[in-house]
N, C-alpha and C positions, 0 to 999 in steps of 0.2 A: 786320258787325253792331256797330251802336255802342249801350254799356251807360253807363245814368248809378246811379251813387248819389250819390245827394242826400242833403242835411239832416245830414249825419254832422260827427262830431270824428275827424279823422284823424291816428291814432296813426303814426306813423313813427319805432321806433329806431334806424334808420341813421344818422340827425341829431338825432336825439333828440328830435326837434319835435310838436307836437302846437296842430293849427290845425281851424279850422270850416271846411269846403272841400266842394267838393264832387269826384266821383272820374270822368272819363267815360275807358271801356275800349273799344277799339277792336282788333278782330280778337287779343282774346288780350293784351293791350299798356295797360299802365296811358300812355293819350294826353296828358289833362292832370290836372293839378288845382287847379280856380280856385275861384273867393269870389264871389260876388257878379253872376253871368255867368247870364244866359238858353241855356241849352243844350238843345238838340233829340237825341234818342236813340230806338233803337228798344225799348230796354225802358230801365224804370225804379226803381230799388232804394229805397224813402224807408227813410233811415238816422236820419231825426229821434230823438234821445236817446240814440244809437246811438254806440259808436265804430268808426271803421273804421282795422281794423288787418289787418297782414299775414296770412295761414291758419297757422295754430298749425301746428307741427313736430313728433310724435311720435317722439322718437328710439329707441320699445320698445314693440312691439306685438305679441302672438300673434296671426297669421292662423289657427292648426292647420291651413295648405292648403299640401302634402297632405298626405293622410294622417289627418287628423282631423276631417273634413268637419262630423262630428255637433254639436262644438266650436262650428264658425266658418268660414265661408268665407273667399276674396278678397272675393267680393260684399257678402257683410253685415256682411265686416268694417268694409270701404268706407264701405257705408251706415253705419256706425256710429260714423266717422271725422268725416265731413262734416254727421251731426247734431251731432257734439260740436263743430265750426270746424275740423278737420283738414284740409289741405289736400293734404300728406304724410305718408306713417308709413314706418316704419324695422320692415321682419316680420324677427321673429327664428327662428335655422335649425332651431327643435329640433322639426322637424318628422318624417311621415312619409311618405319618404324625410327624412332629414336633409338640410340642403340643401349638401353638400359638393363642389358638381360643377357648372359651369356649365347640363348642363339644368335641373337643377333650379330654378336661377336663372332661366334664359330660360322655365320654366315659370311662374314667380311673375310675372313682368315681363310677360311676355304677355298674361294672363288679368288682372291688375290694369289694360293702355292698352284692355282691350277693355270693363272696366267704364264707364270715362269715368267716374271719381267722382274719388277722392282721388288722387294719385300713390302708389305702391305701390313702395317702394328694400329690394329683398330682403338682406338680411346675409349675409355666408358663413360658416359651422361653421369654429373654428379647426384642427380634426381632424377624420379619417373616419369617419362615425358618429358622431361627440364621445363617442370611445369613450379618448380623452386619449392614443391610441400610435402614430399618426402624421399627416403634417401634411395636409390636405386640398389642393383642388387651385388653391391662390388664386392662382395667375396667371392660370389660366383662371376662376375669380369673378371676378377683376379686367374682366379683359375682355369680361366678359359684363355689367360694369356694377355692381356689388356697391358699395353705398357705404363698407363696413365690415369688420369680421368680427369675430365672440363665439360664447364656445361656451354660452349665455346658458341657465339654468334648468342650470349648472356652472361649474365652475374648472376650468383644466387644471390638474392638480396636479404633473402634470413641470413642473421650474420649465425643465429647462434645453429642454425643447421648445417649451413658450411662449415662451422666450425666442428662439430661433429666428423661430418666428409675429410676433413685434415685429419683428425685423428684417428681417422680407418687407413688414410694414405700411409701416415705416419707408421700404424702398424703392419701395411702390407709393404713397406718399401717401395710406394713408387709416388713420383712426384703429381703434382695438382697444379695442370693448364690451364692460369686462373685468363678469363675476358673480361679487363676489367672497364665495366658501364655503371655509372647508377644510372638504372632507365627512370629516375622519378625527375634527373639531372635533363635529359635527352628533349624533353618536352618536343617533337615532333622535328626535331633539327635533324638536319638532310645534308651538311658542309658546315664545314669551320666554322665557330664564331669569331668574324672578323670582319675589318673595313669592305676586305675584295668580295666577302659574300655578299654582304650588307647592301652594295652597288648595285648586286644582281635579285637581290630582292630574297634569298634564299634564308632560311630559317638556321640557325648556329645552332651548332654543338660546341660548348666552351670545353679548353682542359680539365673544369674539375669533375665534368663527366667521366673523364678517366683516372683523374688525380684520388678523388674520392675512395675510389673503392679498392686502388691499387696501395692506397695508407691502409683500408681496413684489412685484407687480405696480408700485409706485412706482417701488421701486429699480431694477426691469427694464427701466422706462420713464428712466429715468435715463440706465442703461447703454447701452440701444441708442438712445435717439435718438425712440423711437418716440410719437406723440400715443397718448395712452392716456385712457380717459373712462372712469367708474367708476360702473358704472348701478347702480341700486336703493337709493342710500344710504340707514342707518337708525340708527347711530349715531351719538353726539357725538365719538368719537376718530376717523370718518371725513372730517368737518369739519375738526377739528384738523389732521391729516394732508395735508390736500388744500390748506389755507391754507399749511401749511411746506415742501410741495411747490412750490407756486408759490412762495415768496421764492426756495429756491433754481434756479429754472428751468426744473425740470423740465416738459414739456411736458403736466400734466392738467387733467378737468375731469370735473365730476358731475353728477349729477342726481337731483332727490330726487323724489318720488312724492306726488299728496294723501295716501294713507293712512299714511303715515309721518309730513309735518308734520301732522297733525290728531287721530288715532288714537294712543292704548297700551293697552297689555295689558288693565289694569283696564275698557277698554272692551268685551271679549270678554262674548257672551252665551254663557252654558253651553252649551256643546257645538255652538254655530251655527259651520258651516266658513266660511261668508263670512267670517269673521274670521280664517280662515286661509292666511298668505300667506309666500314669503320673498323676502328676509329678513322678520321676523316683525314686530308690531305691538312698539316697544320700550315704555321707562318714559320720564312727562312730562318728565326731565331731556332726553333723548336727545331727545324732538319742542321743545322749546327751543331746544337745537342747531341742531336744523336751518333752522327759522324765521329762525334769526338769522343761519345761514352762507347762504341767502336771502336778506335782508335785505341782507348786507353784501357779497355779490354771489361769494362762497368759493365759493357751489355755484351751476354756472351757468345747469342747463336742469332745467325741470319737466317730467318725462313719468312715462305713463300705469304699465308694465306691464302692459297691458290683455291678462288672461290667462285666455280663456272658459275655463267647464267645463260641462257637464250638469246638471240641479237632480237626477238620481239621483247623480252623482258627488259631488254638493256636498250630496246630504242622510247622505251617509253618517258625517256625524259630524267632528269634531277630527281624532281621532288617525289615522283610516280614510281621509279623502278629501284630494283631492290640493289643493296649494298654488296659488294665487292667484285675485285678483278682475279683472272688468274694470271698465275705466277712459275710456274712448273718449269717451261721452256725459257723464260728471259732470263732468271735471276743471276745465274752462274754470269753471263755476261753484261748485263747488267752492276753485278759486282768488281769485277774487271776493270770498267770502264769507269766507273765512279769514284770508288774508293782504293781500289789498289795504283791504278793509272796515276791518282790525283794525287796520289802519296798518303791514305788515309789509314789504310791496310798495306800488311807484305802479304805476300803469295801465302807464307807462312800463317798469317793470321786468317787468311780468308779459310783453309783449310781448317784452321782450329773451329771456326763458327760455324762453317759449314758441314764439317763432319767430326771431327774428334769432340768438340763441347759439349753434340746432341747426344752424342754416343756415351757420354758419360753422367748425361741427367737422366738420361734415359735406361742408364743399365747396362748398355749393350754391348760386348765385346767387339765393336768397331769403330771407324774412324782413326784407322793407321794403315800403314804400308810398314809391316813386318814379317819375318818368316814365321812358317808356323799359322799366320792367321787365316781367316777366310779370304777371298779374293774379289772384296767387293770395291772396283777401283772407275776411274775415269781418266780418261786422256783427253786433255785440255789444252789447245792453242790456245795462246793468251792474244796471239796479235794476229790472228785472222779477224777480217775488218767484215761486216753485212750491217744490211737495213732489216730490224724486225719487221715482218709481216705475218702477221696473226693470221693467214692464210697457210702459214707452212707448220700449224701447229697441229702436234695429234691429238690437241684435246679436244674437245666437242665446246668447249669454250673458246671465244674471240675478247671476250671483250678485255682489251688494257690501252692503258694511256698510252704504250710506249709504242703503239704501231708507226710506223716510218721513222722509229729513231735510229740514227749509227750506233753501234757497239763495236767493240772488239772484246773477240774471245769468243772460243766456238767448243764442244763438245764433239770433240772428233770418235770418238768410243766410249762404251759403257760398260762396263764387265760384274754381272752380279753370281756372284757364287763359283767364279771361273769359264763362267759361260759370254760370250757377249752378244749381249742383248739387244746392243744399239751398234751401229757404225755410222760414219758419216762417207 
């Protein structure tokens, strides 16, 4: 089957290039991409005003499969992947079962090639259980395909058995999704440690809840060798850190979240848990930070945490209901509207974070638009303008800050493998 999109601007970070072309896909296989060429195809994509860029990279996503079905499936997680331009996502193991054991793995992997939606790259538990006292069984995750391993929604707080866990990663080649908590730091804190909590009466989480453990994990990554990536940053001295990291060598890389560049504390509606997440919404210094280690390329991948919950789980209040928002469907426009709009990101760098950076911490031959490769792409109006409503999402998840915000930028198609899988 030969697939054309036409009429597009084609973002490619491999080469940094970005040309008016048009894209024709053949059996799975980005074939060519010409200018100006009479081309015949059996479907037809019109990308006019559109950019077409590689399928966004989610390197942090709750499935809750299994074990948490009510959450979130593989299914609608998918479906909620591929309306946002996801082409890939990275499911984290704190599942039920934990996923510390190749079936469980080959159970994620299974059920996600039989959706035909998004690719589906399960993670392995750094421990059994991620109960932090012994090591899970990652040779066999390895070879069941695991692109990763994080013991993610925790920290292992053994330093010296994570340190261990580094030097398995180190030997299997694949990087360590470090969360960094010290939960002995956490003491029962629910939002920011800060003035605008403090007002509402809420229990803080300070930065060195994350500061802490995101220095001991450098140094770990130092010592053994090991690629080490530090998901959920939210701080301004985790930027700092991950820039002095880099001069000296050390092998890391981060990733920050929309609701951390765009959200702080002060934006919390009384007692609404969509605004509760961790690490927690910080102070506008902290979202500066990150904007600008963004910007200046410090922090290298934008993803979701997209971490369903129930609206009974999430109406139960701040202090009561558990942590996080999803993220699947906003982010892409979200990212638009914030950081490229504002001048923070080019088109070009949004694609690098979103898809080329994950693509290459992770291993995987994508995140590009070239001949020759797979055809896993999205078409992207940047200036179609709507109001989110977490009504029009296919995740089994509602709850986020961002319902009745304006964005621009829309997911007009989704093409994974040369198939598409989404349309608008």
């Amino acid at each position: 089957m030969l697939l054309l999109i036409k009429n597009g601007t084609v973002i490619n970070p491999g080469d940094k290039t970005e040309q008016k072309a048009d894209v024709l896909v053949e059996d799975g296989i980005i074939k060519k991409i010409v200018s100006g060429q009479s081309v015949k195809a059996d479907r037809v994509v019109d990308a006019s005003d559109c950019y077409v860029m590689p399928g966004f990279i989610d390197m942090h996503v709750h499935l809750r499969d299994p074990g948490m079905e009510e959450k979130e499936t593989v299914e609608t997680g998918l479906k909620a992947a591929v309306h946002g331009g996801f082409t890939t996502v990275v499911a984290m193991p704190n599942t039920k079962p934990v996923v510390d054991n190749a079936d469980v793995v080959n159970y994620v992997h299974n059920k996600g090639k039989n959706m035909g939606l998004a690719h589906v790259l399960q993670a392995g538990a750094v421990t059994k259980g991620q109960r932090g006292e012994a090591l899970s069984d990652i040779e066999g995750m390895v070879e069941a395909g695991i692109p990763a391993i994080s013991e993610d929604g925790k920290s292992v707080m053994n330093a010296q058995l994570y340190r261990e866990a580094m030097t398995l990663a180190m030997k299997y080649d694949i990087p360590v999704l470090a969360h960094c908590e010290d939960i002995n730091l956490v003491n029962g804190g629910v939002v920011n440690a800060d003035e605008t909590t403090e007002k509402m009466r809420l229990k803080g989480i300070s930065n060195s809840v994350e500061d802490v453990i995101a220095a001991r994990d450098i140094m770990l990554a130092r010592e053994t060798g090991a690629a080490l990536h530090l998901c959920h940053c939210s701080t301004k001295d985790s930027v700092k850190m991950v820039e002095m990291a880099r001069k000296e060598g050390i092998r890391v890389t981060a990733e920050v979240c929309p609701h951390h560049f765009i959200l702080t504390s002060s934006d919390i509606r009384e007692n609404d848990a969509n605004y509760k997440m961790n690490p927690p919404l910080r102070t506008k210094e902290d979202v500066e930070a990150l904007r600008e280690g963004l910007k200046k390329d410090i922090m290298d991948v934008i993803a979701t945490d997209h971490a369903p919950h129930t609206a009974i789980e999430k109406g139960m209040g701040i202090r009561r209901a558990p942590f996080g928002i999803v993220g699947l469907e906003t982010a892409a426009a979200l990212t638009m509207t914030e950081l490229v709009d504002k001048g923070y990101l080019t088109v070009m760098q949004m694609a690098e974070k979103m898809s080329y950076n994950p693509a290459k911490i992770l291993g995987l031959e994508k995140g590009v638009v070239e001949e020759g490769k797979e055809a896993d792409l999205v078409v992207f109006h940047p200036g179609r303008e709507y109001t989110i409503n977490p009504d029009d999402f296919y995740s089994r998840g509602k709850n986020t800050p961002f319902a009745g915000k304006k964005v621009k930028g829309m997911v007009m198609a989704t093409i994974v493998g040369g198939r598409v899988v989404y349309e608008k």
